[in-house]
C-alpha positions, 0 to 999 in steps of 0.5 A, spaced: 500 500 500 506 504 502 508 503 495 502 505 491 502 511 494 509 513 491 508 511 485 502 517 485 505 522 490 511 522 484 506 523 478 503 529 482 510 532 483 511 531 476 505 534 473 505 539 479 513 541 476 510 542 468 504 547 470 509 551 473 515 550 468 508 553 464 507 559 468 514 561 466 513 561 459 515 568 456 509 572 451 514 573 445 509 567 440 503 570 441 503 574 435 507 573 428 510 578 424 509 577 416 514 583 414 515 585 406 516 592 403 515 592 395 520 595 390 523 599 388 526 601 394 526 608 397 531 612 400 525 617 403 522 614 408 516 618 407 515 614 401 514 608 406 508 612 409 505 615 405 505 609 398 499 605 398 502 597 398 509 599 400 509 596 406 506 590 407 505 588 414 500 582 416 500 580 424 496 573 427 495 573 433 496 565 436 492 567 443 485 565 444 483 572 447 483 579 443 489 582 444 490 590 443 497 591 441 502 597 437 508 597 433 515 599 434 520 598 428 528 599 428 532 600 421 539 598 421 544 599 415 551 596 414 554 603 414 553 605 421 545 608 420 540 606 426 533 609 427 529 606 432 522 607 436 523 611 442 523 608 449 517 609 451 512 611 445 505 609 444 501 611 439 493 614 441 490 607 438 491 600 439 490 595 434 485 589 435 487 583 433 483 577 433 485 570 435 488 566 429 485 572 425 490 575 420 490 582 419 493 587 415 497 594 418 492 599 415 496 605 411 495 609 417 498 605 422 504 605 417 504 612 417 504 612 423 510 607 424 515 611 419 514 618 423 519 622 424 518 624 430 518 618 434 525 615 432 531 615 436 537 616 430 544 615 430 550 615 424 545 620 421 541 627 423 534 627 420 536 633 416 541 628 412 535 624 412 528 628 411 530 634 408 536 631 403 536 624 400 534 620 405 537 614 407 545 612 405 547 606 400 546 601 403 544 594 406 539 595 411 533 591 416 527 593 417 524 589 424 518 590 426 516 587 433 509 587 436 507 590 443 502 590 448 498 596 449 494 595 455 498 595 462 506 593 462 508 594 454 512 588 453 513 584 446 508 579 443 512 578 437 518 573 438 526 578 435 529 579 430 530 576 425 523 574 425 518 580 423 525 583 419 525 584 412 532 585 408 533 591 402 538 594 399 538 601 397 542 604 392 543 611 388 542 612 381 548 615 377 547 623 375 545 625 368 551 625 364 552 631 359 553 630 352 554 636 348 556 642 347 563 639 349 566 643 356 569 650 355 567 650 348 565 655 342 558 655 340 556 659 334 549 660 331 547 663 325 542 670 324 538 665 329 540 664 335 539 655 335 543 650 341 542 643 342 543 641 350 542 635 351 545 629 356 543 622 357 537 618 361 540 615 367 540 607 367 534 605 373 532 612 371 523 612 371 519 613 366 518 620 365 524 622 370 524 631 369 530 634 369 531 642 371 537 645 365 539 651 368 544 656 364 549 661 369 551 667 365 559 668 368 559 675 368 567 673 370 570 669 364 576 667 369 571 663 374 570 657 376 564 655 373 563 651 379 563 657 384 559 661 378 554 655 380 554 655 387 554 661 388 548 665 391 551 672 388 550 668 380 544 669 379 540 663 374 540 665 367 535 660 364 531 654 367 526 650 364 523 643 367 522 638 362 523 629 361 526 630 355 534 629 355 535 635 351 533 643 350 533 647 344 536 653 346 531 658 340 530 664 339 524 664 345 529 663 351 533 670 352 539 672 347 546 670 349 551 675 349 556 674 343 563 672 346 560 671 354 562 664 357 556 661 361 555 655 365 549 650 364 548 643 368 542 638 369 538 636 375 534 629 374 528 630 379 526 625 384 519 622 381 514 618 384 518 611 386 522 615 390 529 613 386 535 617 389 540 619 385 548 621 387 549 628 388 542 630 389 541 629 381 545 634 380 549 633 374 557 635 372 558 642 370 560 646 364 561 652 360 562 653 353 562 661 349 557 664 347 559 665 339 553 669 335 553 671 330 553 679 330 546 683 329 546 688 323 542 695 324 540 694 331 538 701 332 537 704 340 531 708 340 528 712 345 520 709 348 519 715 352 519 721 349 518 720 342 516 724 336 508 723 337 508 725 346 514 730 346 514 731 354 513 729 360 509 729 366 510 729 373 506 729 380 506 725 386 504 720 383 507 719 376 515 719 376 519 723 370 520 717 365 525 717 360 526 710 357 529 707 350 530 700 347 532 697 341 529 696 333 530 687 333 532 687 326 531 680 326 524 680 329 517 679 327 516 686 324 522 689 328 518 690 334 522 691 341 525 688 345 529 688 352 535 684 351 537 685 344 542 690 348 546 683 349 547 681 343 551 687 343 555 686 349 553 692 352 554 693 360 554 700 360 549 707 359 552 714 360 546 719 360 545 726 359 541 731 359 542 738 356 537 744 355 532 744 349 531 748 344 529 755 347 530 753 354 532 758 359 537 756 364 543 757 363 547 752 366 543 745 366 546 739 365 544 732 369 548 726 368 547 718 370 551 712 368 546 704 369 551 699 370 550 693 369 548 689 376 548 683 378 542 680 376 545 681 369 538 685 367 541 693 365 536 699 367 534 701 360 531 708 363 532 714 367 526 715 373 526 720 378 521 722 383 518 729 383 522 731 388 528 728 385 527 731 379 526 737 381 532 738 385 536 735 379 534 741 375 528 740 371 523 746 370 516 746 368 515 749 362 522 748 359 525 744 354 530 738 355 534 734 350 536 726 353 542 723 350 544 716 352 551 712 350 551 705 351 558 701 352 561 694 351 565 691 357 571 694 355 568 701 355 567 702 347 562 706 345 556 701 342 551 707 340 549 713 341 542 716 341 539 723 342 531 724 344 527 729 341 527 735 344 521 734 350 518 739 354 518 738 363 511 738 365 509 738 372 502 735 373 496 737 377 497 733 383 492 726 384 488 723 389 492 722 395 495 715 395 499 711 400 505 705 396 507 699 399 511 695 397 511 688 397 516 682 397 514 674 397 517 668 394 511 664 391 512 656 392 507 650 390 507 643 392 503 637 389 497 635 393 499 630 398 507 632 398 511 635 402 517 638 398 516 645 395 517 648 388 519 655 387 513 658 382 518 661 377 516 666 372 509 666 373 503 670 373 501 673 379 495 676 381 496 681 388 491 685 392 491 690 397 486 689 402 483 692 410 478 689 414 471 692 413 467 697 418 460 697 419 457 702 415 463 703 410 462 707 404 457 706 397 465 707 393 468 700 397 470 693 393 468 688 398 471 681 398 470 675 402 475 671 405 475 666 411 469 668 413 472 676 413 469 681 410 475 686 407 476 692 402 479 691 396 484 698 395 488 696 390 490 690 385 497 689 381 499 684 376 506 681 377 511 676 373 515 671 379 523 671 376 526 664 375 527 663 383 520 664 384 521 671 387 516 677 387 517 684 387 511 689 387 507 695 388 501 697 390 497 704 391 492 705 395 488 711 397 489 715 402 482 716 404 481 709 404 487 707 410 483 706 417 486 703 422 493 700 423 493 695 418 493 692 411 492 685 408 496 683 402 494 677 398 497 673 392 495 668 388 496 665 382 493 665 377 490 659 372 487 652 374 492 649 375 494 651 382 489 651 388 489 652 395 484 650 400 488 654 406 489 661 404 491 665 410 493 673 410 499 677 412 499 683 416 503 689 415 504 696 419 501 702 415 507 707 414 505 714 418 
């Protein structure tokens, strides 16, 4: 009897020592990871979060009980890059997993997973990862591991390699240029006509875009590199096309006879997400411009002319003299503002002397435009009312303009002499205020960060103030946000290469009350839309 007692006595020890060893089992299979990320691979990994079906995630819990769980993901490089969720996050919502149920990571949870602001960072700083391009050649793992969500966050899901996926990320080549040859001549004929052209990247996506940029080098002995890089060296001519090449025509700005520029090619980030080495950017390089000469190019003056021999100022219209040059070569010999290029010049010395019958004695009024640093030379002489007074002009007398234009070696290119014209002073108008204003106009597309400058576009600006009650039957009213604001002026202005925007606007004195005036711009066309406006203030000068 003793015996048999024994016997069971050691089976309940045994089976006691099983359930205990059970109780000592660790979490980490209850639920499985299926990690896959599709190509082609990105280095931006806001691609990862924002592309549909770019990461596929697929978690299975084995519990027998609903689990609420969230997610942390750690990605790590063979060259010394590390990102991993930070100690302690949690986001807002749990995912509900349901026993033996696969499941599928929703593309906001995803989002979510890949934020910038829930990572711990090392070899790397999130300005070379965010804002550049974006994660380093490289072999990397991406893990994912699941975590409780409710109580004490400890993993569900077993570590790596399980819930890993490898990749591996390269960067494409550069455009590299074809023709023109560096530091070459390049002639045309009577027309202007240049061939650029460079090759498409191999692994490039259909329907790349690439950024041709032309640098004009006021500086012949430069380093075209520095002329590039240069914030001082303005762009000469940009276009955006998915060609591999620009015809540089008689459309796009004249080159000047003899110039050296620079020029290079950028192939743009498109919707897969390729990364290019050295952001795209392609080599640079220069060639001298050899056109042919312009023959007959005749400077004339636009204001005054035979047909309006004077000129009128008051406080709102400034003394203007202004000229241009007849384009033989175009269409019915209109004007244009830079045929002056083709000639070289960089320099006009202004005269002005006494008319046929005026009656100062000694009058003489000079002033020399150079060419500055934008590369765009003044092609006319302004001077306020005040200005113009205190230089010596005179109601009633009559003045003569005589301009001299000179190339960069200081030889006379032209001269012209205006007609003789008479100095008016003008009834003053209507009290105005001017303001000035300066912006930088940039667009993005829907759904994406990055920005682009709205180069040589339309824009339409208006001068506005919050309405009163009981204002005037003479005000323009326009609703905004729900705001009631008067329209004081409007202006239409052309952006430059860079997107800038300069600008002014005249409104009436009697319109101004209160402290401040509102400015809006908008550009102008279908194309562009905005669904979150806001406005700027400005102080009104006293």
């Amino acid at each position: 009897m003793n015996r048999i007692m024994q016997k069971y006595f050691l089976v309940l020890v045994l089976v006691t020592s099983s359930f205990a060893a059970g109780a000592q089992a660790t979490p980490f299979g209850q639920v499985n990871v299926s990690f896959t990320i599709t190509p082609p691979y990105s280095s931006k990994l806001s691609d990862y979060a924002s592309i549909p079906n770019k990461v596929l995630l697929i978690l299975t819990s084995t519990d027998l009980r609903e689990k609420q769980v969230f997610l942390r993901i750690e990605i790590t490089g063979d060259n010394g890059v590390r990102l991993m969720t930070k100690q302690g996050y949690k986001p807002p919502q749990p995912l509900v997993l349901q026993p033996n149920v696969p499941t599928m990571v929703d593309i906001q949870t995803i989002s979510r997973l890949f934020d910038v602001n829930s990572f711990e960072i090392q070899g790397i700083t999130a300005e070379e990862i965010f804002r550049r391009n974006g994660l380093p050649e490289g072999n990397y793992q991406f893990c994912v591991r699941v975590y409780n969500y409710i109580g004490d966050q400890f993993p569900l899901s077993p570590a790596a390699p399980a819930g890993c996926t490898q990749i591996r990320l390269t960067q494409l080549e550069p455009p590299l240029l074809v023709k023109p040859l560096d530091k070459t001549d390049q002639s045309s004929g009577e027309i202007q006509n240049l061939l650029f052209t460079w090759n498409i990247p191999p692994g490039a996506e259909p329907g790349t875009e690439y950024l041709f940029r032309v640098i004009e080098m006021l500086d012949p002995a430069r380093n075209p590199n520095d002329a590039v890089n240069s914030r001082t060296s303005p762009v000469f001519f940009e276009t955006r096309t998915s060609s591999p090449f620009v015809l540089y025509g008689p459309g796009q700005p004249a080159l000047v006879n003899g110039r050296r520029y620079a020029w290079y090619v950028t192939a743009l980030q498109g919707r897969q997400g390729v990364a290019y080495r050295n952001g795209g950017r392609s080599e640079v390089r220069s060639f001298f411009y050899k056109g042919a000469p312009v023959a007959g190019g005749k400077l004339t003056f636009i204001n005054p002319n035979a047909g309006q021999a004077w000129v009128g100022v008051n406080n709102e219209n400034d003394f203007l003299v202004s000229w241009n040059w007849l384009n033989p070569n175009a269409p019915a010999n209109i004007l244009t503002d830079t045929t002056y290029r083709q000639y070289g010049v960089t320099r006009y010395d202004v005269e002005f002397v006494p008319g046929k019958g005026n009656t100062q004695k000694a009058f003489s009024y000079k002033k020399a435009l150079q060419l500055p640093s934008n590369g765009i030379l003044p092609q006319s002489v302004v001077l306020t009312e005040q200005a113009a007074y205190t230089a010596g002009f005179r109601n009633g007398q009559f003045y003569r303009a005589i301009v001299r234009a000179y190339n960069r070696d200081n030889q006379l290119v032209q001269q012209q002499t205006s007609v003789d014209f008479e100095y008016r002073s003008l009834t003053d108008a209507e009290p105005v205020r001017k303001a000035k204003l300066s912006a930088v106009i940039k667009y993005s597309f829907e759904g994406k960060q990055q920005q682009y400058a709205a180069g040589n576009t339309v824009v339409a600006v208006e001068a506005l103030r919050l309405a009163a009650p009981g204002g005037p039957a003479w005000e323009v009213y326009t609703f905004i946000d729900g705001k009631k604001y008067v329209q004081l002026a409007t202006a239409s202005a052309t952006t430059k290469a860079d997107g800038s925007l300069e600008t002014e606007l005249s409104s009436p004195q009697k319109a101004l009350t209160g402290d401040s005036i509102y400015f809006r711009a908008q550009m102008t066309g279908a194309y562009y839309y905005s669904a979150h406006f806001k406005m700027l203030a400005a102080k009104v000068p006293a």
